[in-house]
C-alpha positions in Angstrom: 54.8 -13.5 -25.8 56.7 -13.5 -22.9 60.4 -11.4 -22.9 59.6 -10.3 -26.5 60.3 -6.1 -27.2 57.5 -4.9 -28.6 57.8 -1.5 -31.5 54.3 -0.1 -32.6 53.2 0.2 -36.0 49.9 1.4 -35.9 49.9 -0.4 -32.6 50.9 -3.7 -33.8 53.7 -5.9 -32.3 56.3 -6.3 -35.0 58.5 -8.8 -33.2 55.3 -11.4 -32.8 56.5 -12.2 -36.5 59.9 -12.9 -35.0 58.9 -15.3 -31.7 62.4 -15.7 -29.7 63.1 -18.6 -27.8 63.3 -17.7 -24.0 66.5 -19.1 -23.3 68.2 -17.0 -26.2 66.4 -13.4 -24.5 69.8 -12.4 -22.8 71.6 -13.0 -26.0 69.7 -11.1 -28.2 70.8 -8.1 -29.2 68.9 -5.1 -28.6 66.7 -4.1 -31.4 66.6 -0.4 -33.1 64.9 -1.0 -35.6 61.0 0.7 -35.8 59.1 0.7 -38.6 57.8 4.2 -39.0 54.0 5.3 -40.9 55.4 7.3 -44.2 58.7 6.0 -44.1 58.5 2.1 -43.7 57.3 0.3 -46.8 53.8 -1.0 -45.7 51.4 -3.4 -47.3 49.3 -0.5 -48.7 51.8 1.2 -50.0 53.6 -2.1 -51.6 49.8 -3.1 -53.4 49.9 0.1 -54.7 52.8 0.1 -56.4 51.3 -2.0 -59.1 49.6 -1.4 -61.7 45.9 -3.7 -62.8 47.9 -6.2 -64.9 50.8 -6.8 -62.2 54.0 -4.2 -63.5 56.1 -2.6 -60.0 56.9 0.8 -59.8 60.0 -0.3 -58.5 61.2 2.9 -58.1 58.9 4.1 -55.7 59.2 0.9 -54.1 63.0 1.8 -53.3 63.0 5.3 -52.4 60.3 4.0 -49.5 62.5 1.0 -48.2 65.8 3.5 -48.4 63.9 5.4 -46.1 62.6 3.0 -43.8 62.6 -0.4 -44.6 60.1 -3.5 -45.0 57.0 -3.6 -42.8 57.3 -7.8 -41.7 54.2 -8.9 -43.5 55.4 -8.2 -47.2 59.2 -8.6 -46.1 59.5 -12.3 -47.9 57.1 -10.6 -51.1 59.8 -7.6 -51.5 62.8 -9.3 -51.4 62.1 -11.4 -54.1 61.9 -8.8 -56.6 65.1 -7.4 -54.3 67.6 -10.8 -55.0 66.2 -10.4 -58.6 64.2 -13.6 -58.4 61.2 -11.6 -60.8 61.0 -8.9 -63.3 59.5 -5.5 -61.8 58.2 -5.2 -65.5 56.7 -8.5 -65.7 52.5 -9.1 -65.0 50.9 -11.1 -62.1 50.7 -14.0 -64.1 54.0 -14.0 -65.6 55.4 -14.2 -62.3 53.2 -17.0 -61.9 54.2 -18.8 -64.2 57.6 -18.6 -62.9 56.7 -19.3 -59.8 55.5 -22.9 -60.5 58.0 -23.7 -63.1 60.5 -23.3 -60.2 58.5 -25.1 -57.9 58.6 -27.7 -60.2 62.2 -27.5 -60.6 62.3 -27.6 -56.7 60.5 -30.5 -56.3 62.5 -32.6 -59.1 65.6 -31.5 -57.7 64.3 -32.5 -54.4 62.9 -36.1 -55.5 66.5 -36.8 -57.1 67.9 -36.2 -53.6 65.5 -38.5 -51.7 66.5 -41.0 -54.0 69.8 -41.4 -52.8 69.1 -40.0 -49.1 65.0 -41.1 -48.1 65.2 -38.7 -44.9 65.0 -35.1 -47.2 61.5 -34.0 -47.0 60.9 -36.3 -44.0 60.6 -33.4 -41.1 64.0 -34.9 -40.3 67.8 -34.3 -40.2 71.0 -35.9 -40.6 73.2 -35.0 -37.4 76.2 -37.4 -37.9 78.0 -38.7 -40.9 76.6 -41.3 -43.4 79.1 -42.7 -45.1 82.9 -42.6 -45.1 85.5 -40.6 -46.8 85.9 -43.6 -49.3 82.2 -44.4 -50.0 81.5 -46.9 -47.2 78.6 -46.7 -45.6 78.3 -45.6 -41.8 74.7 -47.0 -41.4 75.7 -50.3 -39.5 78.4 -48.6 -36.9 76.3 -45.3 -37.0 73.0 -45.9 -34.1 72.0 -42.2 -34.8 71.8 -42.5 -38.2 69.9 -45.3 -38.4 67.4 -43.8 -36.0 66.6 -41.4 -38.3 65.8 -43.9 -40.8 68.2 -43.4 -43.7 69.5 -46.1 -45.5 72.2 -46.5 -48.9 73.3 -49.8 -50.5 76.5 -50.8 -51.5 79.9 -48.2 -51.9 79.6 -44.5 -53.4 81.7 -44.5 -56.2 80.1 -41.4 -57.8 82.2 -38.5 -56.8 79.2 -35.8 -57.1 76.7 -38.2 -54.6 79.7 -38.9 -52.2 81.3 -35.1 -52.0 77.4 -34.1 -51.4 77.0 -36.9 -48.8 79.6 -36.5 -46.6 78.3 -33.0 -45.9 75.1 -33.2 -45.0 75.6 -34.2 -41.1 77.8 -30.6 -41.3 75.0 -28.9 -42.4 73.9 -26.2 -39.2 70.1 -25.9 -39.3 69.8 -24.4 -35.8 67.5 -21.1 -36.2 69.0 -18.9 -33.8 66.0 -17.2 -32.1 63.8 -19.6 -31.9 63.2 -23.2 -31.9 60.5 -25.4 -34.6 61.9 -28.6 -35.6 59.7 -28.3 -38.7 61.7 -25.0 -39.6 65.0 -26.8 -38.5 63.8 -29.6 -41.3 63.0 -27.3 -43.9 66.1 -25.1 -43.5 68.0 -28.2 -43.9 66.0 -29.6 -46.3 67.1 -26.2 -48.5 70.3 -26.1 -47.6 70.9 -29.9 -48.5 69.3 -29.3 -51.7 71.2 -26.3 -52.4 74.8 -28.0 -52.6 73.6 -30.6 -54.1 72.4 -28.0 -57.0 75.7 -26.1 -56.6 77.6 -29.3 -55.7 80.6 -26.9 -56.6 80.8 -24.8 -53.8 78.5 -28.0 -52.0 77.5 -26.1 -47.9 79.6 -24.0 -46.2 79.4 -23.0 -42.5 77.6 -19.8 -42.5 75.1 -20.5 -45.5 72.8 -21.2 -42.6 72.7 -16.9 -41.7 72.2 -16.6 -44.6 69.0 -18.6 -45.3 67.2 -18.9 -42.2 65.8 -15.5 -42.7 64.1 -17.0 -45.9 62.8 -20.1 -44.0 61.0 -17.4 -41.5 59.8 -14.9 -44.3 58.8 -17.5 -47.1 55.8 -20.0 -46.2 56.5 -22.3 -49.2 59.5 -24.1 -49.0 60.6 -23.8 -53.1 59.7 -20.0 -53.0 62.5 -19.9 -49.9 64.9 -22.3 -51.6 64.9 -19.8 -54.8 65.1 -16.4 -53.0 68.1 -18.0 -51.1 69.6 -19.3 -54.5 69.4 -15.5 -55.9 71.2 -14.7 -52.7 73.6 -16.2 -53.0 74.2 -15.5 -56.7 75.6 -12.4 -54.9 77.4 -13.9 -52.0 78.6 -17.8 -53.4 82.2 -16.5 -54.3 82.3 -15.3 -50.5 82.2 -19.3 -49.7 84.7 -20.5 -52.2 87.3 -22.5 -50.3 90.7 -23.3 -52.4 93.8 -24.1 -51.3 95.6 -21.4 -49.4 92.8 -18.9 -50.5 89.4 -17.7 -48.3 86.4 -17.1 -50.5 86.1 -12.9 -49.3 89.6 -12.7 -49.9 89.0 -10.0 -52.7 86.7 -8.1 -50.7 89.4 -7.8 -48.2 91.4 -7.0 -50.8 89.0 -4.1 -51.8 88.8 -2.9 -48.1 92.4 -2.7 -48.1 92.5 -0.4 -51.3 89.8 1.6 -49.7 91.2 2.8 -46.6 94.3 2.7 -47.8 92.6 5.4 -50.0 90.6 7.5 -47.8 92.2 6.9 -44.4 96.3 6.2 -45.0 96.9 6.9 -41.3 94.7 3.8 -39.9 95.8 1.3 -43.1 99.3 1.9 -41.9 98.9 1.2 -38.3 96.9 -2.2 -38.9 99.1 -3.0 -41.5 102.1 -2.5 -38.3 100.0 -4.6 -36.3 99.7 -7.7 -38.8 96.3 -6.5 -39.7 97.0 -5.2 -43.7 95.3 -8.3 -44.7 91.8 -7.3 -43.0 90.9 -11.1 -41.5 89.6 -9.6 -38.6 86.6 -8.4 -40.9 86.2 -11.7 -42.5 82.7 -12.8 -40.7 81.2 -9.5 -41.5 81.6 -9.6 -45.0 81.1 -13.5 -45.2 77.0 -13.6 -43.5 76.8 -9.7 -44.3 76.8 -8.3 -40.7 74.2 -11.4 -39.5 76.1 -11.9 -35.8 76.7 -7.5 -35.5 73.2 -7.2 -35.4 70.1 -8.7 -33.4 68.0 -10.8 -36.2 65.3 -7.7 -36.9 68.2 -5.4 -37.6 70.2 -7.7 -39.8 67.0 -7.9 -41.6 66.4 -4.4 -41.6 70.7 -4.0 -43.0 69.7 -6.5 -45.4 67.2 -4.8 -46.9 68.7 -1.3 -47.2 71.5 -2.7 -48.6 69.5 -4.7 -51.7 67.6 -1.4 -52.4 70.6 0.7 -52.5 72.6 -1.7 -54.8 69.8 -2.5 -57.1 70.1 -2.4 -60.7 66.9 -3.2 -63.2 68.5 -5.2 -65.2 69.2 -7.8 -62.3 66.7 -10.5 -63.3 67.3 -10.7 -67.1 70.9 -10.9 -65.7 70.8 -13.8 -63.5 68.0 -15.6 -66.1 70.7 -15.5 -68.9 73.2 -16.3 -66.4 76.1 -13.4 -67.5 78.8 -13.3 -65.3 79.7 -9.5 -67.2 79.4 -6.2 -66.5 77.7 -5.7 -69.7 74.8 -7.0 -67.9 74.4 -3.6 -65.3 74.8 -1.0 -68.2 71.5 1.1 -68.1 70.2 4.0 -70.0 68.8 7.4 -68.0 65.4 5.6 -67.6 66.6 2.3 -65.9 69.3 4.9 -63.9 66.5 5.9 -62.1 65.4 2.6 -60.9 69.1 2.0 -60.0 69.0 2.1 -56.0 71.5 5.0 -54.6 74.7 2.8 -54.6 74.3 1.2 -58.1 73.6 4.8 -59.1 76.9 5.6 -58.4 78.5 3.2 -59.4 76.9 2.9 -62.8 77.8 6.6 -63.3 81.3 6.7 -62.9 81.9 2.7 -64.3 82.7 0.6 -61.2 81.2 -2.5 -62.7 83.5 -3.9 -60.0 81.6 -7.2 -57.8 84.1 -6.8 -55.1 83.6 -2.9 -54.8 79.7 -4.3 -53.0 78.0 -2.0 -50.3 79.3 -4.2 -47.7 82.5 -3.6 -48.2 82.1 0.1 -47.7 79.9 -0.8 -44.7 83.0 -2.4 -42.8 84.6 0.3 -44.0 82.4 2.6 -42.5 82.8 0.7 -39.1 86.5 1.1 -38.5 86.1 4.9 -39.5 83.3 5.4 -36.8 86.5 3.3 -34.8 89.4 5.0 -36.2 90.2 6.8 -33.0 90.0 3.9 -30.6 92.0 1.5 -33.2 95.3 4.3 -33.5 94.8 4.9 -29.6 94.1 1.5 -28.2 95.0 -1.0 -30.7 98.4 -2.8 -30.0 97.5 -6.1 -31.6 95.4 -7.8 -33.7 93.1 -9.1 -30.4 92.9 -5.5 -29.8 91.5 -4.6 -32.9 89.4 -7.7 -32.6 88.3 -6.9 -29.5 87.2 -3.0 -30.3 85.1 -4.1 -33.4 83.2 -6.4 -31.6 81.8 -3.1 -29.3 80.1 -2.7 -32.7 77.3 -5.9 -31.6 73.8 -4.6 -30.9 75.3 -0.5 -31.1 75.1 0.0 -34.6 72.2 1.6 -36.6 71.5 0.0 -40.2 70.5 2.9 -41.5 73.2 5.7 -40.4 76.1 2.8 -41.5 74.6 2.5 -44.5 74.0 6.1 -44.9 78.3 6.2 -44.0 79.1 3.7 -46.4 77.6 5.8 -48.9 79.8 8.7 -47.7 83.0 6.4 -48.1 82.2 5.5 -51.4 81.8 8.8 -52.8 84.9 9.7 -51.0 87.0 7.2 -52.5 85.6 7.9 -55.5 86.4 11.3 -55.7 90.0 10.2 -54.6 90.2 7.7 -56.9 89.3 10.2 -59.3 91.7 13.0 -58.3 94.6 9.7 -58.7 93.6 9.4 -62.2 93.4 13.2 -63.1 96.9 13.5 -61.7 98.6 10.1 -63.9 96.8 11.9 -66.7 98.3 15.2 -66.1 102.0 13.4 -65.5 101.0 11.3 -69.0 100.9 14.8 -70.7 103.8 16.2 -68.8 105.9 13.2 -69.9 105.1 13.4 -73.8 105.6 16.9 -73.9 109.2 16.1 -72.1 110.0 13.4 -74.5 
């Protein structure tokens, strides 16, 4: 293909499994990602990782994707077991069987959406609104819509259909490098389905970074609608809009806590610029880095990430649906399946959600900017404007590797805090 980087992997192109549309070239960042024979987790390598009847060395399997990534063709395959979407200690035809009861699931949930909207599953979108903020239908006043062939009797009056309607033109199914209006279908088709599943945070702008990756990686459309769910077990609280309150607004909250912890000079001079509140990392921690990087690299980010903040205990966490901490507790065997983050924080109790690897990524970012913000910065736009240098010039693996850094640093602060309350505990008792 024409205007497509090529990167050599036994000398095969790795971005043929990415095409990129030609107009979107100049826009793309530039890619650094290379996956590398002995470091890259290849096909062979992945096959052999099981054993006859189907269990994953899932170990193994992370110590090669810490040190370089997911070769494209087993990308989709490897992130499932990632997101925690199947059991590394389950057989072949366990997973199976999982498999197609989801599919199933999938397709019901999907049939109960055609129902009430005939265009899902079609190879066709909704681009303008349906019905009105009090039920009525748009279909008569509405030339587009009716093009596309939708139709709905009568008034809405059920609350869950109409809050689920009125978002389905919103829905963005554009798939920023390149252009198949089958894909475009089917990532809307998943996203539709999706908040009408989790009709209680419904779509949100963004969700589209977030799963177009799947649509690209996973051929069948249910397989990519689940791997996106497990996803966003991980990330839905990032898209919960209330009242006066951003969904990330506890990660920011964390970030705060965090340089305030390891770097009080920079917290203090964003705080004097308006900036204690950390919006200006909002996007970042909302679509995990998807616009910092080109779409290889955010892929690549992805990945590292997952591996590093993997716990073994994921999958019988999400299947009994615990929302505790109780849930990541592992003994010395599972601790060694634990990717290099969990690790960490399983060994010194920071069951926290908010405390994720991305948080200590953006952290990472305004440390590798910490000169430029105190010498440059003298407004928010500034600040703005200096973090968005970061597009296209930052390597997944050395941020991750920095994030890393940070974290054990402000756990060893954290640490030293503690130590010292204790010690002032002791001091006071002895006093009184």
């Amino acid at each position: 293909m024409s205007g497509i980087l090529f990167h050599k992997y036994g000398g095969e192109d790795l971005d043929s499994y990415y095409p990129i549309r030609p107009e979107c070239q100049a826009d793309v960042p530039k890619v650094r990602f290379k996956a590398r024979a002995g470091k890259t987790l290849s096909a062979r390598r992945w096959h052999a990782a099981f054993s006859e009847d189907g269990h994953l060395d899932i170990a193994k399997v992370l110590r090669r994707i810490q040190r370089g990534g997911i070769h494209p063709s087993i990308k989709g395959l490897v992130w499932e077991f990632l997101l925690g979407c199947y059991d590394p200690n389950s057989t072949f035809e366990e997973r199976n069987q999982i498999r197609q009861q989801r599919r199933q699931q999938y397709a019901a949930w999907k049939t109960e959406c055609q129902n009430i909207v005939p265009i899902i599953g079609s190879g066709k979108f909704i681009t303008a609104a349906i019905v009105t903020d009090d039920g009525q239908s748009l279909q008569d006043s509405n030339r587009d819509s009716l093009d596309q062939g939708w139709h709905v009797d009568g008034t809405i009056s059920d609350k869950k259909v109409l809050q689920w309607m009125l978002g389905l033109h919103q829905i963005d199914r554009s798939l920023v490098f390149y252009e198949s209006e089958t894909n475009q279908a089917k990532l809307w088709d998943v996203l539709a389905i999706y908040s009408w599943v989790d009709n209680d945070i419904g779509y949100v702008q963004g969700m589209n970074d977030i799963c177009s990756p799947m649509i690209v990686l996973l051929e069948n459309e249910a397989d990519a609608f689940w791997c996106f769910e497990h996803t966003m077990r991980r990330l839905r609280e990032n898209f919960r809009t209330n009242t006066g309150m951003i969904g990330v607004q506890s990660q920011l909250s964390t970030l705060s806590q965090i340089i305030r912890t390891i770097d009080p000079k920079l917290h203090q001079h964003l705080e004097d610029l308006d900036g204690g509140e950390y919006l200006f990392a909002f996007r970042m921690l909302m679509v995990l880095f998807r616009r910092e990087f080109s779409f290889v690299d955010a892929l690549y980010l992805w990945e590292l990430m997952w591996a590093m903040e993997y716990n073994p205990n994921i999958f019988s966490l999400y299947e009994s649906n615990s929302s505790t901490s109780d849930g990541r507790q592992v003994n010395d065997k599972q601790l060694k399946q634990c990717g290099k983050f969990e690790r960490k924080n399983v060994k010194t109790g920071q069951p926290d959600k908010t405390s994720a690897l991305s948080v200590f990524l953006v952290a990472s970012v305004l440390e590798t900017k910490n000169k430029k913000l105190l010498r440059e910065a003298k407004g928010l736009d500034d600040v703005v404007k200096i973090l968005a240098d970061i597009t296209g010039n930052l390597d997944a693996k050395k941020a991750c590797n920095e994030a890393l850094k940070i974290q054990k640093k402000y756990l060893s602060k954290r640490l030293d805090l503690l130590r010292f309350l204790c010690v002032l505990m002791d001091i006071r008792s002895l006093l009184l």
